[in-house]
C-alpha positions as semicolon CSV with decimal commas, in nm:
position;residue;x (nm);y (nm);z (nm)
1;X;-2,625;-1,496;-1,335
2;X;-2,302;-1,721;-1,366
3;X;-2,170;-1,417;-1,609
4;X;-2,239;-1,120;-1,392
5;X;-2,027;-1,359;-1,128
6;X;-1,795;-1,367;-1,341
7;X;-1,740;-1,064;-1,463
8;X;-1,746;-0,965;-1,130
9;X;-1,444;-1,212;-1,017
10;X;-1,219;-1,091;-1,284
11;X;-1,278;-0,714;-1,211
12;X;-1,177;-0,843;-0,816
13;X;-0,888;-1,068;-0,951
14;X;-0,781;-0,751;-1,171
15;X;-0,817;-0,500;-0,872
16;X;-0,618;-0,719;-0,645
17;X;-0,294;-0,737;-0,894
18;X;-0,323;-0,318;-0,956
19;X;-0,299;-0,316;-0,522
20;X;0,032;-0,383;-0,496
21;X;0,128;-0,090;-0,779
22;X;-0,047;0,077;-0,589
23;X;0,005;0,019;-0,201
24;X;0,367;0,095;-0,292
25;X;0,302;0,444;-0,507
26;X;0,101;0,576;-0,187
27;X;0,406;0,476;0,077
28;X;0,625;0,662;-0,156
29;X;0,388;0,963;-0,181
30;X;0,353;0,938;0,184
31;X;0,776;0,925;0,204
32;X;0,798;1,243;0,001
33;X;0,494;1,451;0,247
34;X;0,716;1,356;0,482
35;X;1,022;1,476;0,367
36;X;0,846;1,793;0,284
37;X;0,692;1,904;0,614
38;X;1,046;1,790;0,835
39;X;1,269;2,053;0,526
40;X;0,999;2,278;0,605
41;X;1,016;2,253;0,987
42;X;1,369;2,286;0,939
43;X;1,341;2,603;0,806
């Protein structure tokens, strides 16, 4: 039991560094759709 724990805690503790990588790749993806659709608009 007290492995499965944790085992379980590091996966979380390891999930929760990789979120900030990540938060930021998606605002930049979500930047560039942006960008995208208004020089299409433009058009």
């Amino acid at each position: 039991m007290k492995k499965i724990v944790l085992i379980l805690a590091a996966a979380a503790f390891g999930m929760s560094l990789s979120a900030c990588n990540t938060v930021a790749g998606a605002g930049k993806d979500i930047e560039r759709a942006g960008e995208t659709i208004q020089g299409a608009a433009k058009k």
